[in-house]
C-alpha positions in Angstrom: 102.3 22.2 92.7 102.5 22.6 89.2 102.8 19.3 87.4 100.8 19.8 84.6 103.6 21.6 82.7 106.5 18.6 83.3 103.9 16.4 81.1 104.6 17.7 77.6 108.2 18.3 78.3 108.8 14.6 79.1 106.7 13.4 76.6 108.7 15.3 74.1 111.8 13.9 75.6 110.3 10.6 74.9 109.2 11.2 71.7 112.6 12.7 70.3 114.4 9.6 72.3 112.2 6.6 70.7 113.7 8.0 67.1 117.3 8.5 67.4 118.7 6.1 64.7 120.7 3.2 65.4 124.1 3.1 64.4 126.4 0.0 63.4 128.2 -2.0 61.1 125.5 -4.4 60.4 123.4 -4.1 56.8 119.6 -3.8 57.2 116.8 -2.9 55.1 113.8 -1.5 56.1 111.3 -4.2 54.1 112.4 -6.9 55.4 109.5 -9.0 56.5 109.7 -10.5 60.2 107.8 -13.4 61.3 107.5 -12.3 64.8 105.6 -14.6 67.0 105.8 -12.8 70.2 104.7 -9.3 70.8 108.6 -8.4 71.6 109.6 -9.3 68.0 106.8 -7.1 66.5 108.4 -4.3 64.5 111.8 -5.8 65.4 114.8 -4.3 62.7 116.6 -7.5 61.7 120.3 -6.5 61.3 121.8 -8.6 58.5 125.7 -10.4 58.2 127.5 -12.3 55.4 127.9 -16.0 56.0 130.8 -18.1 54.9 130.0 -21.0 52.6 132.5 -24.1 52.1 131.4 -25.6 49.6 128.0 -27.3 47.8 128.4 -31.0 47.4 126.6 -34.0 45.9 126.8 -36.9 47.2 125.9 -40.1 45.3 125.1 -43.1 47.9 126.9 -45.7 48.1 124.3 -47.7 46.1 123.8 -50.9 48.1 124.2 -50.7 52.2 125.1 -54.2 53.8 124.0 -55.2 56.7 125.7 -53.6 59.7 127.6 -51.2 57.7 126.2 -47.3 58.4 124.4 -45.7 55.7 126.3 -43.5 53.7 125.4 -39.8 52.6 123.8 -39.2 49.4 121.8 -36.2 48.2 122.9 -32.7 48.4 124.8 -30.4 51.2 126.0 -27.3 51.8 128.4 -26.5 54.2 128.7 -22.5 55.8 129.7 -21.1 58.8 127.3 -18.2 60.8 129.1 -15.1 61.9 128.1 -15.5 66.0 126.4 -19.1 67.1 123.2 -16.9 68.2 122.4 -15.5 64.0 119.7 -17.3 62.7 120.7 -19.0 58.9 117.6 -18.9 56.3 118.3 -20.6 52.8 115.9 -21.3 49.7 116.7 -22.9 46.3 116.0 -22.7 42.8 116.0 -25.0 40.4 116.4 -24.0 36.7 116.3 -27.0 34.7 116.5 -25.0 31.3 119.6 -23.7 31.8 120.8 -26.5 34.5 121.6 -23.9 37.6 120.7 -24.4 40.9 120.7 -21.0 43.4 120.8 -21.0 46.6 119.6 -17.8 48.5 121.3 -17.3 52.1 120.8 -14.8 54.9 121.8 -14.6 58.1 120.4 -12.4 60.3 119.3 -11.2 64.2 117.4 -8.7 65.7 120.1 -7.8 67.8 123.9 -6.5 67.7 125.0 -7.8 70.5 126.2 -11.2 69.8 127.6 -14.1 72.3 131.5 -14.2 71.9 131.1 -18.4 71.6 132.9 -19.7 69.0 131.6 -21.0 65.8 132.1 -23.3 63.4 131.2 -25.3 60.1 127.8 -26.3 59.5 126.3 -29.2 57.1 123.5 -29.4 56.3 120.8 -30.8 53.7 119.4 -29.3 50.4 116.4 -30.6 49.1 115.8 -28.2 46.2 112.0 -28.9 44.7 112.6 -30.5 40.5 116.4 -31.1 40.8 116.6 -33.6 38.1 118.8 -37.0 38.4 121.9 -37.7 36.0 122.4 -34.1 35.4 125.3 -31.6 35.7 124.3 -28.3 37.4 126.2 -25.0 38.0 125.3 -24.1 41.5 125.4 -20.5 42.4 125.2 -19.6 46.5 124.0 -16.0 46.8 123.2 -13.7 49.7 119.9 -11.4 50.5 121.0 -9.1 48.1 122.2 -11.6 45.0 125.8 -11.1 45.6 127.8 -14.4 44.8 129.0 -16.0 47.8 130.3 -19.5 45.9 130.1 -21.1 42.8 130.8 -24.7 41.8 129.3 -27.4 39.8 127.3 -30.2 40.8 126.4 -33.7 39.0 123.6 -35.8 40.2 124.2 -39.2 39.2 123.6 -41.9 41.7 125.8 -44.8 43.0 125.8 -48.2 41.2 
C-alpha cells in the first residue's frame, strides 16, 4: 500500500483550508491586541460592533443622607446598550482640563459571530475618569474604536448642597 503519497496531498488540503478568509458583517482590524488568557484565545480575531449609548450624566448627591433614607447617586454614568448580551463592553476616559472635554473611548467586541438571540438591554454604569475636576462644565464626547462620535452632551460637576 501506498500511503506515503496521500500525506502531502492532505496536508495541502489542510494548509489551503486553515487560510480561507472569513466573511461577515462585523468590522475587525488586524492589530487589535487580545489579552488571551487561555491557549484557545491565542491568536483569536476579535470581531468588533457599534454600541448604543443613552446618555452621559452627572449626578450631584443629594448632599446630606438621613438616617434610613437610601443613598442617592452622585458621580458620573453612562448608560449604553451591547448589540448581543454575550459582547464584551471596554471603555477608557480622558480628561482634558485645558479645554474642559471629557472622551470616552467605547468598543464592543467578541471573538465570535455567532451571538446568543437573548435580549438586551440598557446598561448603567460608573465613570471614574482620572483629574475630572469639581465645579466645572465639561463637553463630553463618547467615541468608538475608531474615533467616530457616538454622543455628545455636556456635563457640570458641581456637587449637592
Amino acid at each position: 500500500m501506498r500511503t506515503y503519497k496521500i500525506f502531502p496531498c492532505i496536508l495541502m488540503a489542510l494548509a489551503v483550508g486553515g487560510c480561507a478568509a472569513e466573511s461577515g458583517e462585523a468590522e475587525s482590524e488586524p492589530g487589535d491586541e487580545t489579552t488571551a488568557e487561555s491557549s484557545l484565545e491565542l491568536g483569536a480575531r476579535k470581531y468588533h460592533y457599534p454600541p448604543a449609548i443613552r446618555d452621559v450624566t452627572w449626578h450631584p448627591g443629594c448632599g446630606i443622607v438621613r438616617e434610613g433614607q437610601p443613598p442617592c447617586m452622585h458621580g458620573l454614568t453612562m448608560t449604553y446598550m451591547r448589540n448581543w448580551i454575550d459582547v464584551t463592553f471596554t471603555h477608557a476616559e480622558r480628561v482634558n482640563n485645558a479645554t474642559h472635554v471629557l472622551t470616552i473611548k467605547v468598543d464592543t467586541w467578541s471573538y465570535s459571530q455567532n451571538h446568543s438571540r437573548a435580549p438586551v438591554s440598557w446598561e448603567t454604569i460608573k465613570l471614574s475618569p482620572a483629574n475630572l475636576q469639581m465645579s466645572t462644565t465639561y463637553k463630553v464626547n463618547v467615541v468608538d474604536r475608531t474615533n467616530r462620535l457616538l454622543w455628545s452632551g455636556d456635563i457640570a460637576t458641581y456637587l449637592a448642597m
